[in-house]
LOZAMI-750993 format. One record per residue: x, y, z of N, C-alpha, C, O in turn; residue in three letters. Coordinates in pm, whole numbers, padded with zeros to 5 digits, always signed. Each point is the difference from the previous one (the first is absolute). Layout:
<rs>
XYZXYZXYZXYZALA ...
</rs>
This chain:
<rs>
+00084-00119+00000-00084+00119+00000+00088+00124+00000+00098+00017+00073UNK -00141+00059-00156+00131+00124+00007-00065+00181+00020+00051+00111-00005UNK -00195-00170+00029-00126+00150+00008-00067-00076+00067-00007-00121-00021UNK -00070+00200+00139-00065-00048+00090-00096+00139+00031+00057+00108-00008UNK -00198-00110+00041-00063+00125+00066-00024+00029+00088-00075-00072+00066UNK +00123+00190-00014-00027+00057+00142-00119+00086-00003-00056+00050-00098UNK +00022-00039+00247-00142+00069+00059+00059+00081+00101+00068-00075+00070UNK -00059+00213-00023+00027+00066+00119-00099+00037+00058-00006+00123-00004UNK -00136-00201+00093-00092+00111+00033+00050+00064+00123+00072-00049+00087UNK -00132+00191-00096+00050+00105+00155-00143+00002+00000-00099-00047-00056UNK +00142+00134+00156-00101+00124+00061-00081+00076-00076-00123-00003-00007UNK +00198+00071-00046-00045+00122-00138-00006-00112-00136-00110-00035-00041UNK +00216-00009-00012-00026-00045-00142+00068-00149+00009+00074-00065+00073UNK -00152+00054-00203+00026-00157-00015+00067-00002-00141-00060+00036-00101UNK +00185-00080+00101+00102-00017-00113+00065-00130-00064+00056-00087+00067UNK -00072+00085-00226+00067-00134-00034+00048-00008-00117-00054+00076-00080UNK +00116-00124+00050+00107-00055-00112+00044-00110-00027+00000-00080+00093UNK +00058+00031-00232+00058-00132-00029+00178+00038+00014+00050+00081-00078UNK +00025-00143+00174+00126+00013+00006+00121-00068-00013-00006-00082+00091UNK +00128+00065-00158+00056-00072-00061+00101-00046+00140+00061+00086+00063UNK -00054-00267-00021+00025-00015+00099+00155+00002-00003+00043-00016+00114UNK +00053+00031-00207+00130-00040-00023+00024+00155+00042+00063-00001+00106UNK -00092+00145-00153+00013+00098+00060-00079+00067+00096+00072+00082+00056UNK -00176-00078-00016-00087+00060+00089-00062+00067-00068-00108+00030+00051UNK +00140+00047-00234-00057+00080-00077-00197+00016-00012-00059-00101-00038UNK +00014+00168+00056-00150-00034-00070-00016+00007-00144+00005+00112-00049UNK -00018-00185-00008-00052-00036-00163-00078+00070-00031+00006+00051-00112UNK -00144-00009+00230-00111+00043-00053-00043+00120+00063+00058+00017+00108UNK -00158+00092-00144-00007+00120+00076-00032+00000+00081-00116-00040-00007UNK +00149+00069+00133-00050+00035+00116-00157-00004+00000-00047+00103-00049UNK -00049-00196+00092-00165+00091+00025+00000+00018+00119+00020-00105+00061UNK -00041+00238+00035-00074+00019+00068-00168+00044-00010-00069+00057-00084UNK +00043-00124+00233-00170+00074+00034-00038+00016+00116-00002-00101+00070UNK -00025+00181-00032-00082+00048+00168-00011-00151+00046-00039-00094-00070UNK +00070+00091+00164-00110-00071+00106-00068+00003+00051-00005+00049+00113UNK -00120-00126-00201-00161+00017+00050+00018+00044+00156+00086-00020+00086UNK -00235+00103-00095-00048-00055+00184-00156+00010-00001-00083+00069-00060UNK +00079-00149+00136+00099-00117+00114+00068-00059-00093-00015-00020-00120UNK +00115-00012+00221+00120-00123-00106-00034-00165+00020+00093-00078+00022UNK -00229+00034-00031-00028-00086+00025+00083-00065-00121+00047+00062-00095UNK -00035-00280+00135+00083-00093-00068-00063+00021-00147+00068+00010-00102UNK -00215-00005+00105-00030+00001-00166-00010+00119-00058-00040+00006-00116UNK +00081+00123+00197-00016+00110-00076+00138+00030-00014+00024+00094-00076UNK +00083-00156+00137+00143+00009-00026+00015-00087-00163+00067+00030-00099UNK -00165-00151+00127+00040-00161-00127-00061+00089-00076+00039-00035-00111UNK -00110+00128+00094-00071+00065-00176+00108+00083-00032+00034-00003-00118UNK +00070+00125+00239+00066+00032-00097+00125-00062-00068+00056+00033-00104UNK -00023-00153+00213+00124-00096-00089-00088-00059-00107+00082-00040-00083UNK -00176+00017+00048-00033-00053-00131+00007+00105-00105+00027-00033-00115UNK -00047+00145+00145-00040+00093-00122+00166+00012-00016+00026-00033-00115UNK +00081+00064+00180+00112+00029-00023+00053-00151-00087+00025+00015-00120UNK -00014-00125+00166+00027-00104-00060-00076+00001-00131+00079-00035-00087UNK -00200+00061+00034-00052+00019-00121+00059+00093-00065+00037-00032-00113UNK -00007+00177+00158+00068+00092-00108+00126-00042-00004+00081+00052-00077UNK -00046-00154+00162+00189-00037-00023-00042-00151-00097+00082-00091-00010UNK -00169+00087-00033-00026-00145-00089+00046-00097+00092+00060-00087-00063UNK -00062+00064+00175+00069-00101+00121-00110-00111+00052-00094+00020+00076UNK +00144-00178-00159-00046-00081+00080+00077-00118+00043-00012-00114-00045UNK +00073+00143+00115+00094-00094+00114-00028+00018+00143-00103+00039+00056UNK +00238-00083-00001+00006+00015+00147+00034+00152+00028+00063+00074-00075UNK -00125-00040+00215+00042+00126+00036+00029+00004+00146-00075-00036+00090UNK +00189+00083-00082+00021+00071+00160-00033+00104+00026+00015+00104-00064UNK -00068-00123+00167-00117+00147+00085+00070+00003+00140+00051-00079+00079UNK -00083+00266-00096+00124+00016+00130-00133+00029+00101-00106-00003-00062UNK +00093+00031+00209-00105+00066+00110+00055+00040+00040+00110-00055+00001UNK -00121+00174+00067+00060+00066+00123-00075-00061+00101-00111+00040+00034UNK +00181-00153+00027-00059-00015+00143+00086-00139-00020+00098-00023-00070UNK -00169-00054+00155+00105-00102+00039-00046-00130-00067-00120-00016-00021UNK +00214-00083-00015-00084-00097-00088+00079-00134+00040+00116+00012+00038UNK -00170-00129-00043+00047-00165+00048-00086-00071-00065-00120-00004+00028UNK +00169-00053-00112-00024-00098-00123-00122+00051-00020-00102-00058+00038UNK +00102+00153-00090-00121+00111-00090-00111-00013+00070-00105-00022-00061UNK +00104+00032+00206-00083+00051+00098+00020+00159+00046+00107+00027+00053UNK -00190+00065-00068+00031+00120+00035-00007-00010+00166-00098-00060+00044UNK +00174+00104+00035-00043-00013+00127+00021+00178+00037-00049+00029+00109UNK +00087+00042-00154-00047+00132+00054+00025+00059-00172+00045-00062-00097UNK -00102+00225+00109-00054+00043-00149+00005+00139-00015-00103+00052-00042UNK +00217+00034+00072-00006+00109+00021-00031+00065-00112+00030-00036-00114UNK -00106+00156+00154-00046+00063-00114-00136-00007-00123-00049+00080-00079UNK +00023-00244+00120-00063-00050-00081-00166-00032+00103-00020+00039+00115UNK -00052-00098-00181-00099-00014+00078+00003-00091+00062+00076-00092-00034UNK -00173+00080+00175+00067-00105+00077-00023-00140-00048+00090-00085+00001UNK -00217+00061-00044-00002-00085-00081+00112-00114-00034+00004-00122-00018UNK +00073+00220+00019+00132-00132-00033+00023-00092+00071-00003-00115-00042UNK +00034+00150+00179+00070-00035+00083-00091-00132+00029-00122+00007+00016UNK +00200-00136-00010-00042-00139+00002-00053-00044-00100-00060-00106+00016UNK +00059+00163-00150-00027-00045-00101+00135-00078-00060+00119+00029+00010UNK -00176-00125-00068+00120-00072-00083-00038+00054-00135-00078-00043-00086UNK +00180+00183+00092-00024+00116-00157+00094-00069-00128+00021+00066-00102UNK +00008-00143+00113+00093-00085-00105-00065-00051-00022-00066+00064-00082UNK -00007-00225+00111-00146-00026-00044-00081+00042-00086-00014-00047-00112UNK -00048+00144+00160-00104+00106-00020+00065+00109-00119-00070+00020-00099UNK +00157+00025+00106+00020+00048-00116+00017-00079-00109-00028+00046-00111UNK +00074-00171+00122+00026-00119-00125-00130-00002-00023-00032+00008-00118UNK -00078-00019+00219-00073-00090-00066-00103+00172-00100-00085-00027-00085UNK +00107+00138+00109-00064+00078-00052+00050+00057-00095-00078+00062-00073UNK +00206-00064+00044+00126+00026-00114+00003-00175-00120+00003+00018-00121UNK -00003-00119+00159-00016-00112-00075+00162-00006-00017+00034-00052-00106UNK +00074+00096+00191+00154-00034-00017+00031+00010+00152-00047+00058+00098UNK +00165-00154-00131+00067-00073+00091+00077+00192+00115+00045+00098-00060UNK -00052-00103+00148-00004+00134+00088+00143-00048+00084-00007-00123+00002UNK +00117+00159+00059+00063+00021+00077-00009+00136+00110-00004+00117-00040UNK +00002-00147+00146-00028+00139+00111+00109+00021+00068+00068-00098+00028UNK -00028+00228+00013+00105+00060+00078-00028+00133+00020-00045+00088-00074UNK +00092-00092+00231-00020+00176+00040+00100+00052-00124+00099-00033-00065UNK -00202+00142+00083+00097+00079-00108+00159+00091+00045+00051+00043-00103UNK +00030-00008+00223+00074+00004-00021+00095-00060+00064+00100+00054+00049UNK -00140-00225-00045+00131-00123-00047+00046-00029-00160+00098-00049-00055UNK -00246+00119+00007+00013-00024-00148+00091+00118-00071+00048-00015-00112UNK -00034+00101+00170+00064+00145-00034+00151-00062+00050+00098-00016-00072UNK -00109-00015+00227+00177-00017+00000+00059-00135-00070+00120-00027-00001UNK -00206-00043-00050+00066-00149-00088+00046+00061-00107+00114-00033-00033UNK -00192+00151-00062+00048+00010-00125+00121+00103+00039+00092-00013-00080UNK -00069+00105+00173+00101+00072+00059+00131-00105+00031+00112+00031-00041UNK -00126-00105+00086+00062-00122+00025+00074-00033-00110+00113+00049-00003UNK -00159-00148-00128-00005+00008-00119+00038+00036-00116+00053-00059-00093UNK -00101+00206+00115+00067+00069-00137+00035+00160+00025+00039+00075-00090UNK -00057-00038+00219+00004+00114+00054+00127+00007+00131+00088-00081+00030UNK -00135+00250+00041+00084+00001+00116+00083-00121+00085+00120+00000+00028UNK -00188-00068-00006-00011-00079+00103+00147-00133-00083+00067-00064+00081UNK -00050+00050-00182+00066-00108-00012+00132+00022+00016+00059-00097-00048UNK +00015+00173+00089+00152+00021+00070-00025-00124+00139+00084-00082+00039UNK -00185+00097-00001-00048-00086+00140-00091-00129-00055-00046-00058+00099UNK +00019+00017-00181-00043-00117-00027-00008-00071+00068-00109-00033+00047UNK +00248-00031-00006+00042-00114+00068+00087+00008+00147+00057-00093+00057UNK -00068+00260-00011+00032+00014+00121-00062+00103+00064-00072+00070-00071UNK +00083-00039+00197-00063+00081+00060-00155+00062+00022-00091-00073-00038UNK +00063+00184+00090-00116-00050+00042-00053+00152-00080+00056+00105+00032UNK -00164-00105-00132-00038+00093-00060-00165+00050+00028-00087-00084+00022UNK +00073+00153-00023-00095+00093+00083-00115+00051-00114-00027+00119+00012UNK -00039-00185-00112-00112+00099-00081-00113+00089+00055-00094-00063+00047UNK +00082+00241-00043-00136+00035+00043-00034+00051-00140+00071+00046-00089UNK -00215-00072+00097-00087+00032-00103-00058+00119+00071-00030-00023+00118UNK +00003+00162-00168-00064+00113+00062-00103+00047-00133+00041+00071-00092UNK -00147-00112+00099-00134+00035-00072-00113+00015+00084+00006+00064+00105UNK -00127-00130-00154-00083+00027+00098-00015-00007+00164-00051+00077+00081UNK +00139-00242-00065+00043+00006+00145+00149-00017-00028+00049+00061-00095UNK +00035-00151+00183+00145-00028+00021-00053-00148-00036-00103-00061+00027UNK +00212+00032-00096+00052-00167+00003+00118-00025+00007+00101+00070-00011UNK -00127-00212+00038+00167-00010+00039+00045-00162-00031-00076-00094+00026UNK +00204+00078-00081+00073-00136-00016+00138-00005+00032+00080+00088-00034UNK -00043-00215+00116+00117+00000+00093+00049-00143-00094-00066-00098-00035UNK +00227+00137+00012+00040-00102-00035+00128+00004+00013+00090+00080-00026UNK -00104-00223+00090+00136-00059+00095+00095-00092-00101-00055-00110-00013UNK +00162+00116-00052+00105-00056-00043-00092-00070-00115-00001-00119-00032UNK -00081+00236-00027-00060+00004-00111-00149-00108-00022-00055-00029-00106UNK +00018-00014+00243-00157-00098+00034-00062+00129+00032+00062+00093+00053UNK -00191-00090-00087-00082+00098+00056-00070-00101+00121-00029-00119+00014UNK +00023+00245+00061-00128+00001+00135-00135+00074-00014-00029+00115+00032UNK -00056-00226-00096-00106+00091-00068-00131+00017+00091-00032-00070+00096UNK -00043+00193-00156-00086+00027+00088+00032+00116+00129-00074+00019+00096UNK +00187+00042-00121+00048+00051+00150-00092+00120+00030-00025+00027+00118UNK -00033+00056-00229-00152+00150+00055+00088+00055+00060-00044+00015+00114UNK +00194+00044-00122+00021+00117+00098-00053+00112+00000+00023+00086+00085UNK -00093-00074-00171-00078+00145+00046-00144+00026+00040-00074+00097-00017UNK +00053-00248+00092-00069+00001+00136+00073+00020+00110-00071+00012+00099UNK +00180-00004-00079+00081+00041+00144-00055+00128+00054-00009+00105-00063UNK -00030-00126+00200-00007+00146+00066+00128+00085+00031+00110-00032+00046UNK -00162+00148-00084+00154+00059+00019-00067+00164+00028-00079+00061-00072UNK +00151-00008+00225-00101+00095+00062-00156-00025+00009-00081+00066-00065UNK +00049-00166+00152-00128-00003-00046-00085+00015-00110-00121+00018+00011UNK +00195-00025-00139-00055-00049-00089+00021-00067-00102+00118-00018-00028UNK -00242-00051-00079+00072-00097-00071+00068+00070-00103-00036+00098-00065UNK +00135-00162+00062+00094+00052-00080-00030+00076-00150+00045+00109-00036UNK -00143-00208-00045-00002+00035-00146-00090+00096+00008+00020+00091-00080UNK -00137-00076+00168-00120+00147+00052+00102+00146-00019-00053+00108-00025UNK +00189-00120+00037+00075+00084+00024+00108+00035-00069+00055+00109+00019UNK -00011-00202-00110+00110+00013-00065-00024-00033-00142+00092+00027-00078UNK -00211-00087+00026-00042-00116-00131+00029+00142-00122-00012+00114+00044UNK +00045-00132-00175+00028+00078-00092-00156+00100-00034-00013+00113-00047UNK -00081-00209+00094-00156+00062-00025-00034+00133+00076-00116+00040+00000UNK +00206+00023+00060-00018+00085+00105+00061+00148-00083-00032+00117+00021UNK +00137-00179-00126+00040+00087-00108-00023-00031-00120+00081+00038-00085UNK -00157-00089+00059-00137+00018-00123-00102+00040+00055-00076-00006-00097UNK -00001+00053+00203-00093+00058-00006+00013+00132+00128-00081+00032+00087UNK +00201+00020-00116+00064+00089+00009-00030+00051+00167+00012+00117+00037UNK -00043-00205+00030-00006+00007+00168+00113+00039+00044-00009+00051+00111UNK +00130-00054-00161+00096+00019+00039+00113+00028-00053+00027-00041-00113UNK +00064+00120+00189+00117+00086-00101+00101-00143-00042-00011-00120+00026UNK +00086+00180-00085+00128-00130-00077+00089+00028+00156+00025-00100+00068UNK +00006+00198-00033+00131+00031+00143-00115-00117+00131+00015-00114+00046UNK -00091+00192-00035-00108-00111+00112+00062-00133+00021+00076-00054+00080UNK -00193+00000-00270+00053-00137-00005+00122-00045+00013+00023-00096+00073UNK +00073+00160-00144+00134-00085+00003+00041-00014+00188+00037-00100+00061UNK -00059+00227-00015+00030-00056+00132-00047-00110+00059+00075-00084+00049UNK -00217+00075-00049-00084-00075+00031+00116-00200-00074+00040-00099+00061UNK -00038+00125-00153+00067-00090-00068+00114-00043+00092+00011-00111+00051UNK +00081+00225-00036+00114-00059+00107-00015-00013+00119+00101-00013+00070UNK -00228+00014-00012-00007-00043+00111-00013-00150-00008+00074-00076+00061UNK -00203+00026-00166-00007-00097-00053+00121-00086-00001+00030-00086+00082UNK +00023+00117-00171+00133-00035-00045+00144-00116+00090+00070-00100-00001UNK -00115+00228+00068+00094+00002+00102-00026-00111+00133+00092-00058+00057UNK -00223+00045-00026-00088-00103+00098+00044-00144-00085+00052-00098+00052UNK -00073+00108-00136-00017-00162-00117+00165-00023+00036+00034-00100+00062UNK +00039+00175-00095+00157+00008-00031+00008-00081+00154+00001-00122+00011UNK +00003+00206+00086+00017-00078+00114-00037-00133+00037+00057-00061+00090UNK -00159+00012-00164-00108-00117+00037+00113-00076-00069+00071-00073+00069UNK -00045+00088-00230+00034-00150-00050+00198+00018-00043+00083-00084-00035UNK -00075+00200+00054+00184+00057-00066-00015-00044-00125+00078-00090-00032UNK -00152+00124-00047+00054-00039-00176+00130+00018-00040+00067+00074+00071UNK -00021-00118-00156+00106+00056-00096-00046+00109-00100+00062+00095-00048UNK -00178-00135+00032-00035+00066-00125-00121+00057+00032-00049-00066+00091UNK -00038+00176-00132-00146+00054+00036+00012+00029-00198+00088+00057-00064UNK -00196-00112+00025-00073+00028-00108-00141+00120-00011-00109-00018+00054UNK +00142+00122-00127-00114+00085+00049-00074-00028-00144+00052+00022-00110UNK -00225-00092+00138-00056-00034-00108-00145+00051-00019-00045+00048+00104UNK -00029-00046-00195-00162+00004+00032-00004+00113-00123+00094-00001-00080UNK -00180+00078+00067-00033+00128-00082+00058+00080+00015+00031+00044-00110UNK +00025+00031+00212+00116+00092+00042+00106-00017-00045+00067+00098-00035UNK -00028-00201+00023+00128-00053-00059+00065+00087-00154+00120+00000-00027UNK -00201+00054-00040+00033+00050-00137+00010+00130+00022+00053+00071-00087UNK -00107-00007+00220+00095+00086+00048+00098+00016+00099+00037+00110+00040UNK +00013-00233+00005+00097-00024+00112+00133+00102+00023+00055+00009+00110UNK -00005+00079-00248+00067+00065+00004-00028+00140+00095+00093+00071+00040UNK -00236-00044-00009-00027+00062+00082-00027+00009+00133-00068+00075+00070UNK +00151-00188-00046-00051-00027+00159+00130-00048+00029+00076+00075+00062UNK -00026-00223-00108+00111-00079+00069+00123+00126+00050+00049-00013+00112UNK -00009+00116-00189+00104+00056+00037-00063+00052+00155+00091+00049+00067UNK -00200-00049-00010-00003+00078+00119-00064-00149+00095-00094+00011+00079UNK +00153-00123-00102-00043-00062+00054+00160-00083+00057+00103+00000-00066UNK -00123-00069+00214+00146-00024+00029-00059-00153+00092-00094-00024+00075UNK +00230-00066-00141-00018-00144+00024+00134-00023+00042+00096+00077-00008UNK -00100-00196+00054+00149-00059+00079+00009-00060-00174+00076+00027-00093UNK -00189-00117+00107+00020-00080-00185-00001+00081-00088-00033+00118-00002UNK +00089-00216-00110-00038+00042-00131-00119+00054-00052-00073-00099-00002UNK -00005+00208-00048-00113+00045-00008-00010-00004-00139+00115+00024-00036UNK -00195-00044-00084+00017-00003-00125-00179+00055-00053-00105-00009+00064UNK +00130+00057-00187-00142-00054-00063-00032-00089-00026+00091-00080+00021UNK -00221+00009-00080-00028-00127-00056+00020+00017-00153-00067+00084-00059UNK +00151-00155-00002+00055-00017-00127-00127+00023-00092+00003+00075-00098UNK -00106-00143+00135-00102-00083-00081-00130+00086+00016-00101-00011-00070UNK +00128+00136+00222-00089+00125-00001-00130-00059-00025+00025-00114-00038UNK -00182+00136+00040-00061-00054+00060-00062-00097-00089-00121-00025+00008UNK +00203-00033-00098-00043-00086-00091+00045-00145+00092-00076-00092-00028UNK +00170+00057+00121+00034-00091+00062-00141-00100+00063+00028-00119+00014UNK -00139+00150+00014-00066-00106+00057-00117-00060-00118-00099-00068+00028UNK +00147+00123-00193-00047-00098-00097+00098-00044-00037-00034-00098-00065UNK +00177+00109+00062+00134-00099-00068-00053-00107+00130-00067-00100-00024UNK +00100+00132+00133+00015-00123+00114-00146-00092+00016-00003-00113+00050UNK -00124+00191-00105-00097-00092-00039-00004-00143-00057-00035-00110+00043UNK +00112+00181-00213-00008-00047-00090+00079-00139+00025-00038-00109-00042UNK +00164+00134+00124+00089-00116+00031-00036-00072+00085+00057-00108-00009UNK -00138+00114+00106-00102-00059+00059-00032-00113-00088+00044-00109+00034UNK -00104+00114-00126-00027-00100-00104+00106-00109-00045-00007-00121+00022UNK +00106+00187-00090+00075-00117-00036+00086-00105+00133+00042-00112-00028UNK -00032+00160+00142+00015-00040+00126-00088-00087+00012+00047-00114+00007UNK -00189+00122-00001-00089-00095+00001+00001-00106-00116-00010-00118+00032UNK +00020+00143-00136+00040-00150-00089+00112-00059+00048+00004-00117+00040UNK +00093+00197-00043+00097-00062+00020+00019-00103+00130+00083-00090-00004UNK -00166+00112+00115-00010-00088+00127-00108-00079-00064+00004-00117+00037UNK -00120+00147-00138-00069-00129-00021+00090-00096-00084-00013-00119+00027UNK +00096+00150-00118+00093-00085-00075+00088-00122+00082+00039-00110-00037UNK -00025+00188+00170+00119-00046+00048+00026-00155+00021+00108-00039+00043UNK 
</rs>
């Protein structure tokens, strides 16, 4: 298999493409679309169908969630309607899409393709690398001598009495609640709490913000390595998409 399709649903939009797995490249144009609301499972499965129809796409697809996922059981669903949560949304989207579905929070799926074909592969195979996703909420992927620890939600951590992503998430500067100086502080406080928790080598700064990272990282200060995400916020449909051939490849085995 050498193209595989990815799904990124967020918060705000739901994004997908056919992407070439030997480079991380996308083949095909970007579609985004709002995310319905409510973000109920079948009002999420109509807009991956309409996107898979204008991409002429009928194969397997990896679909990313923001929330937490175990063998394509949603067990929490941020952002999305609650609905999710205890649904087996892998299932349920197969069976309303008519293709084979792979599920993953969406940013383990962001730091695999970072991993991959991005930032993150100086550390592949050592040390302990740190992905935050900053869009609608925080996400986050930790990876230890290049295994991910998936599922980790750091930006549910309380931090000052509050949850973290309520306070720091990139959505706070898209709908202009807040100055860029604010946030970024707000950010290194962030930052700086996580830093202590796990000592990365590396902090990956990822999510929608990311394509302007040049405006922030210089006022931001880490013991680690601090970087952009290579792959900017296209990373949680490359790491979708590979989702897929991962899965044949363990059914082959």
């Amino acid at each position: 298999m050498s193209t595989a399709f990815g799904i990124d649903v967020g918060g705000s939009g739901i994004k997908g493409a056919e992407v070439d797995l030997n480079t991380g490249l996308m083949v095909t144009e970007r579609i985004r679309i709002p995310t319905p609301k409510p973000a109920t499972v079948e009002s999420v499965a109509a807009v991956i169908r309409t996107i898979l129809n204008q991409s002429n796409w009928i194969g397997p697809v990896g679909c990313t969630i923001p929330g937490i996922v175990r063998q394509g059981v949603v067990h929490r669903a941020t952002n999305l309607d609650p609905g999710w949560e205890g649904a087996n949304a892998a299932q349920e989207l197969q069976n309303q899409l008519q293709v084979p579905i792979q599920l993953i929070n969406d940013a383990d799926a962001a730091g695999l393709a970072e991993m991959q074909f991005g930032s993150g592969q100086p550390y592949r195979e050592r040390g302990i690398v740190l992905m935050l996703t900053f869009g609608t909420g925080i996400g986050s992927a930790i990876f230890v001598d290049g295994r991910l620890l998936p599922n980790t939600e750091l930006g549910e951590i309380e931090l000052n009495g509050h949850i973290a992503e309520t306070k720091a998430a990139a959505r706070l500067l898209d709908e202009q609640l807040i100055t860029k100086k604010k946030w970024s502080k707000r950010v290194q406080k962030y930052l700086t709490y996580v830093e202590n928790l796990f000592s990365p080598d590396l902090i990956i700064f990822g999510g929608g913000v990311s394509s302007s990272s040049k405006d922030f990282l210089p006022q931001l200060e880490t013991k680690a390595e601090l970087v952009a995400a290579q792959l900017r916020n296209t990373a949680g449909i490359v790491g979708a998409a590979g989702l897929v051939s991962s899965a044949q490849s363990n059914d082959n085995f």
